[in-house]
C-alpha positions in Angstrom: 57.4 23.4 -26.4 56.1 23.6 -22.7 54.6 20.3 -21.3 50.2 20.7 -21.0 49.1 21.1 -17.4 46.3 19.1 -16.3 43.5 21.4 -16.1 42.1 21.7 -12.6 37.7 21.7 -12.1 36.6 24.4 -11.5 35.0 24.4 -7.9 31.7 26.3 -7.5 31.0 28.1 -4.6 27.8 25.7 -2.8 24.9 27.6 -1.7 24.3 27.7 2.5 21.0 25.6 1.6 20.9 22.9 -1.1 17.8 23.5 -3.6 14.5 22.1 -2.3 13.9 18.8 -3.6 10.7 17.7 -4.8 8.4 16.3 -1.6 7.5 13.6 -4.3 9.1 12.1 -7.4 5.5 11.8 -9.2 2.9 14.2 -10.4 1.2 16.3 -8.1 -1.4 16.4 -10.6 -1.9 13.0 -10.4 -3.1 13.2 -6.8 -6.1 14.4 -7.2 -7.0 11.4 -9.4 -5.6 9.2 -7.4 -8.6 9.4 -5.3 -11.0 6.6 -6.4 -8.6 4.0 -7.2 -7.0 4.4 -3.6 -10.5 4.0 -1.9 -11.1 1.0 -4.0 -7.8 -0.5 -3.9 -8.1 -0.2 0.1 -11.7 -1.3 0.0 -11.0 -4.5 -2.2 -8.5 -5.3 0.1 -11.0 -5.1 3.3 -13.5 -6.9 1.1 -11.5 -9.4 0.4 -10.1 -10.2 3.5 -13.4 -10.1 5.7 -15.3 -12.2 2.9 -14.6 -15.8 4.3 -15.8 -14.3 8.2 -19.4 -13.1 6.5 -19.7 -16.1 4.3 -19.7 -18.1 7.4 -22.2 -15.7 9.4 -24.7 -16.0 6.1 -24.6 -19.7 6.1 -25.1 -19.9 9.6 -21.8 -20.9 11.0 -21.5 -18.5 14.1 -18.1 -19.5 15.8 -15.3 -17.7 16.3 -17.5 -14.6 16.4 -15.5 -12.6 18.0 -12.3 -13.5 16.4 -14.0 -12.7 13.2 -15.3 -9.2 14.2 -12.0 -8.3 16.1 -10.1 -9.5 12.7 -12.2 -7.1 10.6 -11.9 -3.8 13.3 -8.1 -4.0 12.3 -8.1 -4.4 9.3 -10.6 -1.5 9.0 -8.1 0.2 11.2 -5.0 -0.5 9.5 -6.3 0.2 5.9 -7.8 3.7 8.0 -4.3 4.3 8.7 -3.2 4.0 4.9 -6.1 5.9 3.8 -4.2 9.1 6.6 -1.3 8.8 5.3 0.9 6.2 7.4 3.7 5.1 5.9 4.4 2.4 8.1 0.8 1.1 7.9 1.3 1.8 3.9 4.4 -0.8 4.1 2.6 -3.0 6.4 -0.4 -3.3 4.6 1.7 -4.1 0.9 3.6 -7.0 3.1 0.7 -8.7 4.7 -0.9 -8.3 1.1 1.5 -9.9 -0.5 2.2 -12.4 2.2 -1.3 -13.4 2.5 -1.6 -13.4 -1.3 1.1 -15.7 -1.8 0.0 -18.2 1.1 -3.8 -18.2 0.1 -2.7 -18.9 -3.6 0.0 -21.8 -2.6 -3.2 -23.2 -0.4 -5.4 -22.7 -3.1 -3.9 -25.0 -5.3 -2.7 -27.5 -3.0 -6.7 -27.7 -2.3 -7.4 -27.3 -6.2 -6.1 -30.6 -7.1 -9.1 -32.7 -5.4 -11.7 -29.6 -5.2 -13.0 -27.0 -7.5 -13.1 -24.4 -4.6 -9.4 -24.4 -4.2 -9.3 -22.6 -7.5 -11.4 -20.0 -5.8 -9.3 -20.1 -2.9 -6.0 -19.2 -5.6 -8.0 -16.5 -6.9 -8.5 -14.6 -4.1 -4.8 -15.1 -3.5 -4.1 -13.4 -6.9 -6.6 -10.6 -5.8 -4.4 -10.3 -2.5 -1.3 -9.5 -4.8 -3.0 -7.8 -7.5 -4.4 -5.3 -5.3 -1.2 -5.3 -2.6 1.1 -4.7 -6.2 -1.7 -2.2 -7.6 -0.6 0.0 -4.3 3.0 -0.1 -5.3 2.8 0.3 -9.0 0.3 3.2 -9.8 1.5 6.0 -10.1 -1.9 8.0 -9.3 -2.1 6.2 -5.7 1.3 6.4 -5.1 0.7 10.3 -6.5 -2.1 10.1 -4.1 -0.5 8.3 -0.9 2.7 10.8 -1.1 0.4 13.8 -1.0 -1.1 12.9 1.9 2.1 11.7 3.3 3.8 14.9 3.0 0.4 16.7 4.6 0.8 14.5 7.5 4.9 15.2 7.2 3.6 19.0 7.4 1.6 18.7 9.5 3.5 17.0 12.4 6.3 19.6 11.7 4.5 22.4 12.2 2.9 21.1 15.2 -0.3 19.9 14.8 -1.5 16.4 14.6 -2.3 14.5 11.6 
């Protein structure tokens, strides 16, 4: 009886390209309806972030004006950036989001235990990490976001400006 050889794998020849992967790991499909609850996500999170700075203008308090205004332009500007397609504004804005979530939540109810408006103070923490997670976890913005990420992607490759 002869001894069994190991049997050796079998070695495929590799292609001089490896296959195309897929420019995002969710449904294109999705992207399209994706849409509405990105532009409400990012508006919820400029609404709730300039709220406290027109509170104050509507009951009169005008200082720190121009803090207040400046504040707002970048956050308008950042959450324009998402809105093109920046990652890096996309990460930056999910870190102040959650950041500022957890702080105005921890404040909130530190301030709740001798005031009922620290409990409004913790909800519009949660609101900073509900909308901050909701750009994380959809799949239709995140659908959305990596369309127009790999149009920007495209578009920079090719030459143009996105």
């Amino acid at each position: 009886m002869r001894p069994v050889s190991p049997k050796r794998p079998s070695v495929t020849p590799t292609p001089d390209r490896p296959p195309a992967a897929p420019v995002s790991p969710f449904d294109p499909a999705l992207a399209q309806a994706g849409r509405v609850p990105t532009l409400v996500v990012l508006m919820g999170l400029l609404m709730t972030s300039s709220l406290p700075f027109v509170a104050s203008l509507v009951q009169g308090r005008a200082q720190n004006v121009a803090q207040g205004v400046l504040s707002m332009c970048l956050t308008v500007f950042l959450l324009g950036m998402v809105w093109r397609g920046s990652v890096l504004a996309w990460r930056l804005t999910i870190g102040l989001a959650m950041l500022a979530g957890l702080l105005v939540f921890v404040v909130g109810m530190l301030t709740g235990t001798t005031a009922w408006q620290g409990w409004v103070v913790s909800g519009a923490g949660l609101v900073y990490l509900g909308l901050g997670t909701a750009l994380v976890g959809t799949p239709s913005i995140r659908a959305f976001l990596d369309s127009r990420w790999a149009a920007r992607s495209a578009a920079r490759r090719s030459g143009g400006r996105a």
